[in-house]
C-alpha positions as CSV (number, residue, x, y, z in Angstrom):
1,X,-20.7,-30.4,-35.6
2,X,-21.4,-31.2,-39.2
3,X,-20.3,-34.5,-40.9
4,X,-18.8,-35.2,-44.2
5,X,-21.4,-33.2,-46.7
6,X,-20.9,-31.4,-50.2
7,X,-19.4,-28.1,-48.6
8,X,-17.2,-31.0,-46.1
9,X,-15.9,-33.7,-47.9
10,X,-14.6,-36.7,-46.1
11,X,-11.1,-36.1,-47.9
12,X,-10.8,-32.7,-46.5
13,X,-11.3,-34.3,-43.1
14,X,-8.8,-36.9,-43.5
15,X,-6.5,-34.0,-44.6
16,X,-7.0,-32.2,-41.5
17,X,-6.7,-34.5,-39.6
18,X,-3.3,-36.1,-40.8
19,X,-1.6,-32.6,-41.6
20,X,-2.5,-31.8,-38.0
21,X,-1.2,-34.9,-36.0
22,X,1.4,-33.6,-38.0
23,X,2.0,-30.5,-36.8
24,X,1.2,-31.4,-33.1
25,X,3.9,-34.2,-33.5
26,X,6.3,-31.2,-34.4
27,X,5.2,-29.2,-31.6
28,X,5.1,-31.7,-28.8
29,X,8.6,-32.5,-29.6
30,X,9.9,-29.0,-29.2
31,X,7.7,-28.0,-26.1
32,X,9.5,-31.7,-25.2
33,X,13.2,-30.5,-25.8
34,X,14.4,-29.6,-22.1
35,X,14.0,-33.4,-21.3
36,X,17.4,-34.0,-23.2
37,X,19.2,-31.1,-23.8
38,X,18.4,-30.6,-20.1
39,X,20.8,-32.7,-19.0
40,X,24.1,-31.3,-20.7
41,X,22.6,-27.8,-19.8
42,X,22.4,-29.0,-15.8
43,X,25.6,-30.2,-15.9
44,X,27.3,-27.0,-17.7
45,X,25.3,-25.0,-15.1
46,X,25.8,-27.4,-11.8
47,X,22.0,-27.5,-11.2
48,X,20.5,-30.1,-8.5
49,X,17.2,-32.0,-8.8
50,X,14.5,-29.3,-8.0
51,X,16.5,-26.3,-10.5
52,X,16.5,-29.1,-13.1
53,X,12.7,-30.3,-12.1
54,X,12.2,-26.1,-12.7
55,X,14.1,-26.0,-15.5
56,X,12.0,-29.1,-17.7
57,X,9.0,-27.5,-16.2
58,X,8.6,-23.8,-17.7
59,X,7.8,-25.0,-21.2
60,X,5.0,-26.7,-19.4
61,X,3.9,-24.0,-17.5
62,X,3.3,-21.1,-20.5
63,X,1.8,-24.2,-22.8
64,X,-0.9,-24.8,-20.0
65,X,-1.6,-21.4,-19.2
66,X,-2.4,-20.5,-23.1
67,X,-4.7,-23.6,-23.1
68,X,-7.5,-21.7,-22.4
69,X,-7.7,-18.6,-24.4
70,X,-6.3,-20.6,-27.4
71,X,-9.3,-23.5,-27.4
72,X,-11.5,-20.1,-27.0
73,X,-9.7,-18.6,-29.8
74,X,-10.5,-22.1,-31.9
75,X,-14.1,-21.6,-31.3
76,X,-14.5,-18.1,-32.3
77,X,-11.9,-18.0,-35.1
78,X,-11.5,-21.1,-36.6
79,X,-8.1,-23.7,-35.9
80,X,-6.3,-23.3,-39.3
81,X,-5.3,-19.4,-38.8
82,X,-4.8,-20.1,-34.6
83,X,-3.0,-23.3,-35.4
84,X,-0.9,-21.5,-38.0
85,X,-0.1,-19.0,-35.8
86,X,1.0,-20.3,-32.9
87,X,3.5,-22.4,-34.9
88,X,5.3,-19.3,-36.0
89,X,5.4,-17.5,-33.0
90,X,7.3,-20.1,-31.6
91,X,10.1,-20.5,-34.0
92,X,12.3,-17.3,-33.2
93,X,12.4,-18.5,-29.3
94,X,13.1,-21.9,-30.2
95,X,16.4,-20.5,-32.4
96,X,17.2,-18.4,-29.6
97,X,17.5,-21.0,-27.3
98,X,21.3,-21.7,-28.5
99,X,22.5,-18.6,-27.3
100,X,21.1,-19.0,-23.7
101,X,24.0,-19.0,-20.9
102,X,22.7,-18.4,-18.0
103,X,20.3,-20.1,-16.1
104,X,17.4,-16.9,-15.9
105,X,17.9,-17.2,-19.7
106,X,17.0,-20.4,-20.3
107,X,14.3,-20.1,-17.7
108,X,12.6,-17.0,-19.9
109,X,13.2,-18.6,-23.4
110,X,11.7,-21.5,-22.2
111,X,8.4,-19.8,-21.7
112,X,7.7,-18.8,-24.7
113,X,9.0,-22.1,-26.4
114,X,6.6,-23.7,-24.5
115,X,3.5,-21.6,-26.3
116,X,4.1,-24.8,-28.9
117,X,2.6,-26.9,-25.5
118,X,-0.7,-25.1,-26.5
119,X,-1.5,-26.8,-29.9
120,X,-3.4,-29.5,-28.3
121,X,-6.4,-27.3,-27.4
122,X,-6.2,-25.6,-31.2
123,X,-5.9,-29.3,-32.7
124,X,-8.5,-30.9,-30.7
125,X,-11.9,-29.4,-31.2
126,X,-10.4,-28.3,-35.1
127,X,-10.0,-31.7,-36.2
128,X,-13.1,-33.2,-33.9
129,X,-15.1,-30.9,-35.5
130,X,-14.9,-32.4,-39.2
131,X,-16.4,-35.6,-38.2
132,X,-19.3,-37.2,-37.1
133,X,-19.7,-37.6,-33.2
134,X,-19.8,-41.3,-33.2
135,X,-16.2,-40.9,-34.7
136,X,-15.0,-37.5,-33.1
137,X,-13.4,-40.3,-30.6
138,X,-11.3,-42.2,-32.7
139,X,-10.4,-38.8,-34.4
140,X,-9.6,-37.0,-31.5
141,X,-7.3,-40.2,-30.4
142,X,-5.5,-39.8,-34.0
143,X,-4.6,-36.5,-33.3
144,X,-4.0,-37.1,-29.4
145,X,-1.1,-39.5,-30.9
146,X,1.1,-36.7,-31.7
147,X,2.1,-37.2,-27.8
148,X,4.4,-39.2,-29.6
149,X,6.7,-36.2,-30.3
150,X,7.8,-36.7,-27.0
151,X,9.3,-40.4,-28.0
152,X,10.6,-38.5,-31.5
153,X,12.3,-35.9,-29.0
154,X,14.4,-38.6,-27.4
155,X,15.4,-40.3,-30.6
156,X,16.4,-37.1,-32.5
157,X,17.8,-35.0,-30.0
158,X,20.2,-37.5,-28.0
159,X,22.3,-38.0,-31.9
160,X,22.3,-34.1,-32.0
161,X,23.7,-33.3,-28.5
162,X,26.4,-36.5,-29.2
163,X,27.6,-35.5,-32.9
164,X,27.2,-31.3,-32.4
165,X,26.5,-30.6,-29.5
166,X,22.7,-29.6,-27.6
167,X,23.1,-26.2,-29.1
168,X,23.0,-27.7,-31.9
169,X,19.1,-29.2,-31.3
170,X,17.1,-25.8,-30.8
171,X,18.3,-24.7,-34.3
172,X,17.2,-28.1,-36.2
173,X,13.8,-28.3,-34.4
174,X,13.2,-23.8,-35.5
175,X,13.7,-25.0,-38.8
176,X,11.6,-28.1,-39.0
177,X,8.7,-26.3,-37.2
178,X,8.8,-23.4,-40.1
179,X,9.0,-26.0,-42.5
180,X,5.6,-27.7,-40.3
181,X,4.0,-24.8,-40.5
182,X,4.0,-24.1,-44.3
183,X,3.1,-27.4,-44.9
184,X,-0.1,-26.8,-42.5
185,X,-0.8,-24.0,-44.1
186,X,-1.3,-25.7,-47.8
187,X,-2.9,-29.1,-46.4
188,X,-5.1,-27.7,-43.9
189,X,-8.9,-26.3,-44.8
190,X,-11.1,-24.2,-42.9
191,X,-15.1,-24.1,-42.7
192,X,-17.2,-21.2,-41.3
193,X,-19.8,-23.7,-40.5
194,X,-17.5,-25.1,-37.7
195,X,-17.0,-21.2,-35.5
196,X,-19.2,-21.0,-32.7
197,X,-20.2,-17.5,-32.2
198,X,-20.2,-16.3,-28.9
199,X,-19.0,-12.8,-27.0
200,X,-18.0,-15.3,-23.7
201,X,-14.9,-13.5,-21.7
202,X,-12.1,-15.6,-20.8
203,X,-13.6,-15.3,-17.0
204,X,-17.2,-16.9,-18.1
205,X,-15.5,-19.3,-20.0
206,X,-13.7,-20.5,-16.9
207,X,-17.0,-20.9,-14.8
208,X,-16.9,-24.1,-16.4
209,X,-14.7,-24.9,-13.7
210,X,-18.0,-24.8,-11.2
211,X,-19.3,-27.9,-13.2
212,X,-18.4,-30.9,-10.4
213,X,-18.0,-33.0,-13.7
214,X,-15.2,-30.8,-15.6
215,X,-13.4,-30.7,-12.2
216,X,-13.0,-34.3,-12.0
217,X,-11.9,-34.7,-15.7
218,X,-9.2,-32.0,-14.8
219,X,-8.0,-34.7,-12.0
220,X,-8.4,-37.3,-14.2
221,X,-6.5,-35.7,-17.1
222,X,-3.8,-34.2,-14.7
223,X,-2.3,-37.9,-14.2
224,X,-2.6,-39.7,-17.6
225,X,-1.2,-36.6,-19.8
226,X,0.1,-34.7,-16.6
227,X,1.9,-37.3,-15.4
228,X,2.8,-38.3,-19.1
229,X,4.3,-35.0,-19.6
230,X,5.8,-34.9,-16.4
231,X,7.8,-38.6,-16.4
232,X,8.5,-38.0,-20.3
233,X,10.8,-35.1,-19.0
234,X,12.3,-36.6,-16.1
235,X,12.9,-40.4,-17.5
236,X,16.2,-39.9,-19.7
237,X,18.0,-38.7,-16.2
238,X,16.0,-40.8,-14.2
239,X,17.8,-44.2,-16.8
240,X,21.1,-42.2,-16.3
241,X,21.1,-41.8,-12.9
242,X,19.6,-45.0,-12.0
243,X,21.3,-47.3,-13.7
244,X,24.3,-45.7,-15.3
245,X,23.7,-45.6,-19.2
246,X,24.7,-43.4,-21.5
247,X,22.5,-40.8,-22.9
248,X,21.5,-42.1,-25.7
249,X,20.9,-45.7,-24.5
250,X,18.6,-44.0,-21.6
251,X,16.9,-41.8,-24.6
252,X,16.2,-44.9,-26.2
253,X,14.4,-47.1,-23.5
254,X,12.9,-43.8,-21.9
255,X,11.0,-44.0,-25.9
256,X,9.4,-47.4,-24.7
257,X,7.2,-45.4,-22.4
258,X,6.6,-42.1,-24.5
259,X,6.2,-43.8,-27.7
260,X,2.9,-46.1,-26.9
261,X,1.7,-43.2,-24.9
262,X,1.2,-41.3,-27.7
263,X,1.1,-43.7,-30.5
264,X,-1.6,-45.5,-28.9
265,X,-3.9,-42.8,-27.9
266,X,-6.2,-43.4,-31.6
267,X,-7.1,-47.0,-30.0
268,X,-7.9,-45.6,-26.6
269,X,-10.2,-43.3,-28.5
270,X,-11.6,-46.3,-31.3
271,X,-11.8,-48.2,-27.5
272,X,-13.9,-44.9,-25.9
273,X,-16.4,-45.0,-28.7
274,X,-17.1,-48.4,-28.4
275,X,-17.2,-48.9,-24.5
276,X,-17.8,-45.8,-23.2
277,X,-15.6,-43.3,-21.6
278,X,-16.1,-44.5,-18.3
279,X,-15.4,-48.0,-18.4
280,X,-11.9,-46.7,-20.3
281,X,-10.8,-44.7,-17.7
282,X,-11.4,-46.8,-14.8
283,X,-9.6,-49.6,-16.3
284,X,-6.9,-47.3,-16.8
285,X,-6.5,-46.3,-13.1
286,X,-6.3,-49.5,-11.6
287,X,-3.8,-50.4,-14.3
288,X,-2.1,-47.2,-13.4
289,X,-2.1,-48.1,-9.8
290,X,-0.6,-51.5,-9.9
291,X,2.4,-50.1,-12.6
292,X,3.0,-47.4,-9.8
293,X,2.9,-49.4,-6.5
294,X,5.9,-51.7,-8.3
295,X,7.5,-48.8,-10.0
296,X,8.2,-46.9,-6.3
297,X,10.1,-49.7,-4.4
298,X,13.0,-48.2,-4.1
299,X,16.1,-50.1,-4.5
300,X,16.6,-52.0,-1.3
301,X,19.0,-54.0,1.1
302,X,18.3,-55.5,4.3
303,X,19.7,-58.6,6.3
304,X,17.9,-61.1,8.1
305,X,19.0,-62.8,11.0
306,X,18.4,-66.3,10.5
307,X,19.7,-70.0,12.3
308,X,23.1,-69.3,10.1
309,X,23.9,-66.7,10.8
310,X,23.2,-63.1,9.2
311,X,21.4,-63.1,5.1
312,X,21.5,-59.9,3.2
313,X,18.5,-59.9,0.6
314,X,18.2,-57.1,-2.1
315,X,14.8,-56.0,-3.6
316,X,14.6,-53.4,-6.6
317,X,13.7,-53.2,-10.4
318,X,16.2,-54.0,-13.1
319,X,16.4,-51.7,-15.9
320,X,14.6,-54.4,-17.9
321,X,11.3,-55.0,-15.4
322,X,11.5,-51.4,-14.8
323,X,11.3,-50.4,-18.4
324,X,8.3,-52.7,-19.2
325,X,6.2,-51.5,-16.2
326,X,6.8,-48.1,-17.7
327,X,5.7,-49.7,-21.4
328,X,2.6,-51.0,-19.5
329,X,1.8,-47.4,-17.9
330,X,2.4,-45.7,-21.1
331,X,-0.4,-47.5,-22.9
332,X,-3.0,-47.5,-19.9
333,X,-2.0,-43.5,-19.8
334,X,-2.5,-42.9,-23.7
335,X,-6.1,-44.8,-23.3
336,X,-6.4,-43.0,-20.6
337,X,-5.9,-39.4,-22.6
338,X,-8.5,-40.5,-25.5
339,X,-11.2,-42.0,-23.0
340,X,-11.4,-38.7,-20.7
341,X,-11.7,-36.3,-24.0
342,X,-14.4,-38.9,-24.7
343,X,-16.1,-37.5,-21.8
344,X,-16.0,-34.1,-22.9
345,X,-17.1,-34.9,-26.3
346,X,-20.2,-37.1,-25.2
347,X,-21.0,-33.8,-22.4
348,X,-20.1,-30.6,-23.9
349,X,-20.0,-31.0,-27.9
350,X,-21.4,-27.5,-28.3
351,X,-18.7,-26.0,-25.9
352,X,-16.0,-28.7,-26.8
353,X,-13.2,-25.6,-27.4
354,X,-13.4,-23.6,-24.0
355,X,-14.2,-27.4,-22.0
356,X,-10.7,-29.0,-23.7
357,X,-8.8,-26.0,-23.2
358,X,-9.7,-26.2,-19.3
359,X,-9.0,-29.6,-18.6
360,X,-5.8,-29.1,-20.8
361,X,-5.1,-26.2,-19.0
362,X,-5.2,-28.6,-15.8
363,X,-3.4,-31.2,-17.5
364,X,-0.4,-29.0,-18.3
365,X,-0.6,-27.7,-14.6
366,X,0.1,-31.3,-13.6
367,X,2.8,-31.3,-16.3
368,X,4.5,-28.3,-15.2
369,X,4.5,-29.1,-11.0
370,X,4.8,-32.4,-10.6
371,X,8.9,-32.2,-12.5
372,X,9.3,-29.8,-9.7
373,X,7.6,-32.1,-7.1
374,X,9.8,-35.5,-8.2
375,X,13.0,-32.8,-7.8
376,X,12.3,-31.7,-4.6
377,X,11.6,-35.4,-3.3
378,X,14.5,-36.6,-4.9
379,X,16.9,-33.7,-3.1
380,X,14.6,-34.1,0.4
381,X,15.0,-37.9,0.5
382,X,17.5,-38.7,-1.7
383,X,15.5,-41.8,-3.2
384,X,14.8,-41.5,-6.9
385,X,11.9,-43.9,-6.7
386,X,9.6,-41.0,-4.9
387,X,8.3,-40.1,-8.3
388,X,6.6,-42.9,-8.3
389,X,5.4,-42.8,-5.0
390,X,3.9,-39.1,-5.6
391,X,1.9,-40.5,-8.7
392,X,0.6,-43.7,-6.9
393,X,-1.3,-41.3,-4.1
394,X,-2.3,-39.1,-7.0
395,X,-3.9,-42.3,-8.9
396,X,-5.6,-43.0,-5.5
397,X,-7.5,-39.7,-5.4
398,X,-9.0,-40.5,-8.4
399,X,-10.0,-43.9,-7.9
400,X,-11.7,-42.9,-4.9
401,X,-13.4,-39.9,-6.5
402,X,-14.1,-42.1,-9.3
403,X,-15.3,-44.7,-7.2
404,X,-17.9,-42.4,-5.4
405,X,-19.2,-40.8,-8.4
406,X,-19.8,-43.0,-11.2
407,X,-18.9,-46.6,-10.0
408,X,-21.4,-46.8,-7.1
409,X,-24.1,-45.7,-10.0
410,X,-23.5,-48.3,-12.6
411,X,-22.2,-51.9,-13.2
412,X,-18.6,-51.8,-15.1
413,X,-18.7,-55.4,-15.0
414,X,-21.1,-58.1,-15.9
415,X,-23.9,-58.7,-17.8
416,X,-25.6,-55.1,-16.8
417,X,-22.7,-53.4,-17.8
418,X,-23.9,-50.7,-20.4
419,X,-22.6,-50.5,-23.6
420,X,-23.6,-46.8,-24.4
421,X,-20.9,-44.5,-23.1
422,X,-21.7,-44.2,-19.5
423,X,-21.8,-40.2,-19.3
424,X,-25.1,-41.3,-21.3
425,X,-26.6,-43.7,-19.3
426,X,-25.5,-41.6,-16.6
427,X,-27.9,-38.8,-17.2
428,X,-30.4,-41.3,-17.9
């Protein structure tokens, strides 16, 4: 990967890169939609908590699958044309999406509005690839903060369903991803230099998955944007049904956990570069693991008998404790993003295309079943709160994985520590 030269200038970079946080903004918002107007839509259609968890989920599941072939496509063809592309093959679904009425509908529609899911693996190696690798982190975290879409989702989309209605929202969000699209087209450059020629099916491509390393950054990245994606879409009911606030008002404090895990992601990346991906992501997992632990006590009565007589006690997270646990988990999850594409950077920069579009593949997979999971916990036990308790033993196979792979072979504290990125000093 070439830095800024003659034929590369450092201004086209910067170009790139901004027009295409950009246009992954945009497209994270749409493939983000369902987690608002979802809940007018479940109440018009009398869905329960596992149709709904189905219903967020489907954008996910089409985005994640696409992953793949569309980080390939980067490689081969270059990320201006796929980028371009994908953008305006979602708009005509996304329009359609008003006219849904029946539950199969929105179910299908939402397939192919979630091809906008698969920007991230056009975006990432496109803009990584116009910088120098002792930058592609922080670069890559830039980018990585149009996650933020999903906090721009729930501040644009709550006023649209109030004042007109949620059909309303699918037609504003088909227009402004048109109007994305052109303007990616005009900002965005391209540079044969940056294709990687190779005649790689999409099955050799996925033999990647044999590499014990790339299977543990799919784990890794299946809870910090997996679990991102999947508590972005189930928050705003989550505030609702909780505690009892109105739509917008849950929109609005469900934002103070999407917004710093997306906004944030460039520091994680700036913070990658610097420290090494490893010593990122294990901070990030104990920090998940704590947030989680506190986030799944459910709300809870019980009474003691004491010398007086009988003492009822009750236990549980207010809405504000609750929301700044989420704030906390939001930040440690949008480090958490940058550091493990850090990984993949330091270990596969000739490959970085297929690698990113496999780990996003298993990132969106995490995405698209773990709505489903929290719904069918939430109808089997009736406790809200199980979320949480499915992500804390999900955070616990990766501390243990990643406590047996790389801790036990380097210092992450202390004077030893290394500075290099550890995937270096690793294969040292």
């Amino acid at each position: 990967m070439s830095a800024a030269s003659p034929s590369n200038p450092g201004g086209r970079a910067l170009s790139v890169l901004v027009v295409s946080t950009l246009a992954f903004t945009v497209c994270f918002m749409v493939w983000m939609m369902f987690g608002v107007i979802g809940i007018p839509i479940k109440k018009q259609l009398g869905l329960n908590a596992t149709e709904f968890g189905l219903l967020t989920a489907m954008p996910v599941l089409s985005g994640s699958l696409v992953r793949v072939p569309l980080g390939i496509w980067t490689d081969k063809f270059g990320g201006r044309i796929v980028f371009f592309s994908l953008m305006l093959a979602c708009v005509i679904p996304i329009w359609l999406m008003a006219y849904a009425t029946a539950y199969w509908h929105f179910l299908t529609i939402g397939l192919f509005v979630g091809l906008a899911g698969g920007s991230f693996s056009v975006g990432t190696p496109y803009v990584a690839r116009w910088f120098p690798k002792n930058r592609q982190g922080f670069a890559m975290g830039v980018f990585g903060a149009g996650n933020s879409g999903a906090a721009v989702n729930k501040f644009v989309a709550p006023a649209l369903v109030v004042a007109f209605g949620w059909t309303m929202v699918p037609h504003v969000y088909a227009a402004v991803l048109l109007g994305t699209a052109i303007l990616f087209w005009f900002f965005s450059h391209s540079d044969e230099q940056h294709l990687v020629s190779s005649k790689a099916s999409f099955g050799s491509q996925l033999k990647a998955l044999k590499d014990p390393r790339v299977l543990k950054y799919c784990q890794y990245y299946s809870i910090v944007f997996g679990g991102y994606v999947a508590l972005s879409l189930w928050m705003v009911q989550y505030y609702v049904g909780e505690y009892g606030l109105d739509i917008r008002v849950a929109a609005l404090l469900a934002a103070c956990f999407s917004l710093p895990g997306g906004v944030l992601r460039a520091i994680g990346g700036w913070l990658s570069d610097r420290h090494g991906a490893h010593n990122v992501t294990w901070w990030v997992m104990w920090v998940s693991w704590i947030c989680l632990f506190l986030l799944s006590y459910p709300q809870t009565e019980f009474t003691v008998q004491t010398i007086n007589g009988e003492r009822t006690f009750s236990i549980g997270l207010n809405v504000y404790v609750f929301t700044a646990l989420m704030f906390i988990l939001g930040i440690a999850w949008a480090f958490g993003k940058a550091s493990v594409f850090k990984y993949i950077s330091d270990d596969y920069g000739q490959n970085i295309g297929a690698i990113s579009g496999i780990v996003g593949l298993a990132g969106g997979l995490g995405g698209f079943v773990l709505p489903i999971m929290f719904g069918a916990l939430m109808d089997l036990t009736g406790i809200r709160s199980s979320a949480f308790m499915l992500m804390y033993g999900v955070v616990w196979v990766s501390l243990i994985w990643m406590y047996w792979t790389e801790v036990r072979k380097t210092e992450v504290m202390g004077e030893h520590a290394p500075d290099a990125p550890f995937s270096r000093s690793f294969q040292r």
